[in-house]
C-alpha positions in Angstrom: 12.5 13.3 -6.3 11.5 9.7 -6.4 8.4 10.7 -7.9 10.5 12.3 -10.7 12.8 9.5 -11.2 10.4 7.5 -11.7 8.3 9.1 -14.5 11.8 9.4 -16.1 13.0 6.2 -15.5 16.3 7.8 -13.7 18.0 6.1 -10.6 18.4 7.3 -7.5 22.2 7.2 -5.7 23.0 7.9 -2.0 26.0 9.2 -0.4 27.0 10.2 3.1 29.0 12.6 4.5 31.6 11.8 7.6 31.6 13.4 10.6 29.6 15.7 9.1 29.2 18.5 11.9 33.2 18.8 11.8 32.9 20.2 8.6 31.6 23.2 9.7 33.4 26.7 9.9 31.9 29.0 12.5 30.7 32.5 12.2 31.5 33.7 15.3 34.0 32.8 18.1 33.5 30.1 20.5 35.5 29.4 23.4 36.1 25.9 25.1 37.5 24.6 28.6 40.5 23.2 28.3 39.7 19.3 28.1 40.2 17.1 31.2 44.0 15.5 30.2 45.0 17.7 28.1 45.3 20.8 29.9 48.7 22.9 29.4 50.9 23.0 32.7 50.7 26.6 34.6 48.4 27.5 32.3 45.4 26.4 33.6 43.1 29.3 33.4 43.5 29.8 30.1 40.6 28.4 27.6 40.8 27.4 23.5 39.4 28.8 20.9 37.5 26.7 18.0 38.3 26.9 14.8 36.1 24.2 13.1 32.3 23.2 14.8 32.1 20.0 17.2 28.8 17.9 17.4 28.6 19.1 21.0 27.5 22.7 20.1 24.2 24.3 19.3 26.0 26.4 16.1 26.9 22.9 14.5 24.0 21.9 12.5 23.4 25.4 11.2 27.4 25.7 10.3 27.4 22.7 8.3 24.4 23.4 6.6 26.0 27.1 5.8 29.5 25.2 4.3 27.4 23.0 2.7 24.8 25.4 0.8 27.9 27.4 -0.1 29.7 24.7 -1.4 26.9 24.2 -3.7 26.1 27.7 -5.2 29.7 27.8 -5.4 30.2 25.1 -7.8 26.8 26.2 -10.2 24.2 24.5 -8.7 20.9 26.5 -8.0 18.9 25.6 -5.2 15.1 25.3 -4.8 13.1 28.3 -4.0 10.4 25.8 -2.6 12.0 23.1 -1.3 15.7 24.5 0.3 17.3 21.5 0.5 16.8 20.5 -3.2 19.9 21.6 -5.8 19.9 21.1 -9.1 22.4 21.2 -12.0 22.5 21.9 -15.6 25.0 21.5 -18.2 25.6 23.1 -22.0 23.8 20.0 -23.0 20.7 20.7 -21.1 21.5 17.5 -18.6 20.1 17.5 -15.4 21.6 16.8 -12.0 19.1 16.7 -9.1 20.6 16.5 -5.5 18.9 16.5 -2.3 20.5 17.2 1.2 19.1 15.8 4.6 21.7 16.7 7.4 24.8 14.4 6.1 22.8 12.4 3.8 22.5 12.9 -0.1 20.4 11.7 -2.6 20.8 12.6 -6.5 19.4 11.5 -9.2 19.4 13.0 -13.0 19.7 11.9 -16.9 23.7 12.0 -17.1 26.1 9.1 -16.0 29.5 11.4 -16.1 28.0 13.8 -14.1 27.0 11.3 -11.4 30.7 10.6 -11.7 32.4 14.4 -11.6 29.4 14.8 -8.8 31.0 11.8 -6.5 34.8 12.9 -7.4 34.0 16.7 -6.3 32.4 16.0 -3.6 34.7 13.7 -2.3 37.4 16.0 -3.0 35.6 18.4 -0.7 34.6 16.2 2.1 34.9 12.4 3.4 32.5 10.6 1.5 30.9 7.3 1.7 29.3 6.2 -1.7 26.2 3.8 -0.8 25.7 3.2 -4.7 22.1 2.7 -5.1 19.8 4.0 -2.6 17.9 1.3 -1.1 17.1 3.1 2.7 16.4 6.4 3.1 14.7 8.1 6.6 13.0 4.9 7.5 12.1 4.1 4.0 12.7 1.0 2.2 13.3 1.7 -1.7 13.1 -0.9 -4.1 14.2 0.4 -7.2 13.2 -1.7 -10.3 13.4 -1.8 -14.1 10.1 0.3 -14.5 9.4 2.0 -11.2 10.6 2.6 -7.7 8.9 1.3 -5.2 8.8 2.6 -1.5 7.9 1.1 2.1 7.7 1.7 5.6 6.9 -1.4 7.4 9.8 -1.4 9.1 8.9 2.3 10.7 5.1 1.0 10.4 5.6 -2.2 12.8 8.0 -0.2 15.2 5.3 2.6 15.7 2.6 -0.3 16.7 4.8 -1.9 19.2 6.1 1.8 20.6 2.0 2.1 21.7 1.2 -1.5 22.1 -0.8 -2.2 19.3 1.1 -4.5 17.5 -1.3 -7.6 18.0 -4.8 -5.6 17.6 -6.7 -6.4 14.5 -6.3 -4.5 10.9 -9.1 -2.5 10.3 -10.5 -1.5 6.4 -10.7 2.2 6.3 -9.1 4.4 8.4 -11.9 6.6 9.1 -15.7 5.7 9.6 -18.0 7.4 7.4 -20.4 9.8 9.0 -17.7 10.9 11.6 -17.5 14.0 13.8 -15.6 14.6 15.9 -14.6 17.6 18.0 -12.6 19.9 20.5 -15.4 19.1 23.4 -15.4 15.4 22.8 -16.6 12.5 25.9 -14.2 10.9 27.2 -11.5 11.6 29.7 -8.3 13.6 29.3 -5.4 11.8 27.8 -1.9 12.8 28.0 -1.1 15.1 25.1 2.3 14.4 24.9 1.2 10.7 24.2 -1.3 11.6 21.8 1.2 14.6 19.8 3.7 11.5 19.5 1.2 9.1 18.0 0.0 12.0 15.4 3.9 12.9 14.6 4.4 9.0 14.0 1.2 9.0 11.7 2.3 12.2 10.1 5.3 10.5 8.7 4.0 7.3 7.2 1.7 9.2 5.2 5.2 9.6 3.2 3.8 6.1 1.7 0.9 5.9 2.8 -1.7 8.9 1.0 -4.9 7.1 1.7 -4.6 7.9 5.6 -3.6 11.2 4.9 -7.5 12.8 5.7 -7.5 11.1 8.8 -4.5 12.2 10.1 -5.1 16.0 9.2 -8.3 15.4 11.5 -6.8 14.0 14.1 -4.1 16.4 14.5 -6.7 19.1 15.1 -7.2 18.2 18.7 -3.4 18.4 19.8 -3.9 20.5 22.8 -6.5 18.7 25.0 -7.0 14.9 22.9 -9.6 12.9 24.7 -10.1 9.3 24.6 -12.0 9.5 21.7 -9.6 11.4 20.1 -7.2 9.4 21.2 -9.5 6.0 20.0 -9.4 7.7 16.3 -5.8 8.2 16.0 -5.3 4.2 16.9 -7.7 3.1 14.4 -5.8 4.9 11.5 -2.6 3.5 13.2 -3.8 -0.2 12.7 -4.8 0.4 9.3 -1.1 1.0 8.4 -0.5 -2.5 10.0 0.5 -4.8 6.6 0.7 -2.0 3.9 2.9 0.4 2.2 -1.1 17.1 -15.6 -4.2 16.0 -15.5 -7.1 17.0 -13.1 -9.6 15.6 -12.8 -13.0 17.1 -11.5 -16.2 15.5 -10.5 -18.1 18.2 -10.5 -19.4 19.3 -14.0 -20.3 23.3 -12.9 -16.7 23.7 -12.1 -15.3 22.4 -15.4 -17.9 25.2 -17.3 -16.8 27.8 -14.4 -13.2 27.3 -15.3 -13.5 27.4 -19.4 -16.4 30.0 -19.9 -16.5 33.2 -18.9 -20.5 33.7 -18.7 -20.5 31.9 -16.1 -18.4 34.4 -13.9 -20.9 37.1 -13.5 -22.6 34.2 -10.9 -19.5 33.9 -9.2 -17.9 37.5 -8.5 -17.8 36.8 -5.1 -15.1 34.5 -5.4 -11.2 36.7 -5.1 -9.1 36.7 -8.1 -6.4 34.4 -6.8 -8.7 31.3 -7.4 -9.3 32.1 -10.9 -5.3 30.6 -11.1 -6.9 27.0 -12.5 -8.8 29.2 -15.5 -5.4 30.8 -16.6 -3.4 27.7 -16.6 -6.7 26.4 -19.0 -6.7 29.2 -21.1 -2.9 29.1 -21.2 -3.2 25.1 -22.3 -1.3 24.6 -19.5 -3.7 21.9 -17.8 -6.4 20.3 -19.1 -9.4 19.5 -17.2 -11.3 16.1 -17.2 -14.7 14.9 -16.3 -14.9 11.6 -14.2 -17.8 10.2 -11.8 -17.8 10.6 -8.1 -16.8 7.0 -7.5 -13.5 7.5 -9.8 -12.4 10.9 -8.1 -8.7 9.8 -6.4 -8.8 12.9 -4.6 -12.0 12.0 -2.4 -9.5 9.9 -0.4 -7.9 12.9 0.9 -10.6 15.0 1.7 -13.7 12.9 3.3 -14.9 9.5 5.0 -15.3 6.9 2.3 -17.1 3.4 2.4 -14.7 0.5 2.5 -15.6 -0.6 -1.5 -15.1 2.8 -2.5 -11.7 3.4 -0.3 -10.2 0.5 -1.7 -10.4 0.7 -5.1 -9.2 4.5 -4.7 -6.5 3.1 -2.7 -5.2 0.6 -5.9 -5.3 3.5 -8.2 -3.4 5.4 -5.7 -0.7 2.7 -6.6 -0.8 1.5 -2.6 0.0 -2.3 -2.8 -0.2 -4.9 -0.3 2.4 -7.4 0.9 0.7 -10.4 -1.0 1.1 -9.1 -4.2 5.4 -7.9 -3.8 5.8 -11.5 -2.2 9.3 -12.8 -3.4 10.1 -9.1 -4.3 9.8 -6.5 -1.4 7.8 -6.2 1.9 5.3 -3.4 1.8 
């Protein structure tokens, strides 16, 4: 969704929903102890029956989402085959209202002021709403949204993660991975505790939310979840110190793929391959995509996939649009 606003040029609103677990009607009945100070004289053994959901039971979270999602395709919004907890909104004029649900917390975002407004009024008809106005913190991420883009930040998530495994005064390193690196399951080292280790991955797991150039790191590291060693373990701290102080078109390097995917006399040398990967040459064929050549050095998507020198990882890392605190000085923190 931010992604989206942005290339449109659309803000991004937040509202929150009160008590949010109370709004939920239950499916099937639940029975409760009469509460200590309120029980009814002579009557003791008798019990009450909810009507509504409390946050004390299990059935809560999955009741409120079931009023919620109702609510919505209810009121003609159609919700994301991909992405469940994405709605979206159109009216006779072909404006669009994008809205995103995360427990009692909403997003939206679209091209049309007065539906922003009817959005707010309904909803608040329906439930207790707080309106936030302008999103600005969102799941432990900082948004700064500007004239011409939006950005986003964790350093706030970033710096607590360091100081939950004592690493906030070790020393930045420049790439997160070292080139050349291989690691795996039967690696020296003694045992660690994977409990540690699984909580250290899940923390890196969600900074790569803003932070894409640690993102083939962290796939390797969470490969070795079961039984991490300390090497394992030595690997996942490095790409956590990187993240200390920081925040259709493809393109192909790779000239014999570009000529696989636009002529077809070049698919009797590659019949091996199964039908669902010929999906890039319909989209070509369909001018749906367009392919374009650039060298090794410029591919973006190398970041992602492999070890990189630390010349190479850091100019892939500025066209990623990742940005470091010196240059947002006076604006926002990355």
């Amino acid at each position: 969704m931010i992604s989206l606003a942005t290339q449109n040029k659309w803000k991004i609103y937040h509202i929150d929903v009160k008590s949010a677990f109370l709004n939920g009607y239950l499916e099937e009945e639940v029975y409760l102890e009469q509460p200590l100070g309120f029980v009814v004289k002579d009557q003791e053994d008798k019990v009450l029956k909810l009507k509504k959901a409390l946050y004390c039971l299990k059935q809560a979270p999955r009741a409120w989402n079931s009023r919620i999602d109702k609510y919505f395709q209810q009121n003609g919004y159609v919700k994301c085959p991909h992405e469940h907890a994405l709605y979206s909104k159109t009216n006779k004029n072909g404006d669009i209202l994008l809205v995103c649900l995360y427990v009692d917390d909403l997003i939206f975002t679209g091209n049309n002021q007065s539906m922003f407004k009817e959005f707010k009024e309904a909803m608040i008809r329906e439930f207790e709403m707080t309106d936030i106005g302008l999103m600005s913190y969102y799941l432990g991420i900082k948004v700064k949204q500007r004239e011409k883009d939006i950005f986003i930040s964790q350093e706030r998530y970033a710096k607590e993660a360091l100081e939950k495994f004592n690493m906030i005064n070790s020393k930045p390193v420049l790439t997160p991975i070292k080139t050349g690196i291989k690691l795996s399951k039967y690696e020296e080292g003694q045992v660690v505790d994977p409990t540690y280790f699984k909580s250290l991955v899940g923390s890196l797991r969600y900074l790569t939310c803003t932070r894409p150039d640690i993102l083939f790191g962290v796939g390797l590291v969470s490969r070795y979840m079961e039984s991490p060693t300390t090497t394992h373990l030595k690997t996942a701290k490095k790409l956590s110190v990187i993240s200390k102080g920081n925040t259709t078109e493809i393109n192909v390097d790779n000239k014999s793929a570009i000529a696989l995917s636009k002529n077809p006399v070049f698919h009797d040398q590659s019949k091996h391959i199964d039908t669902r990967f010929h999906f890039i040459k319909d989209c070509i064929s369909k001018k749906e995509i367009h392919m374009k050549y650039v060298k090794s050095e410029d591919q973006i998507a190398d970041i992602f996939t492999k070890p990189i020198k630390v010349d190479v990882f850091s100019k892939l890392r500025t066209l990623l649009g990742i940005c470091r605190k010196s240059c947002l000085r006076g604006d926002v923190g990355s």
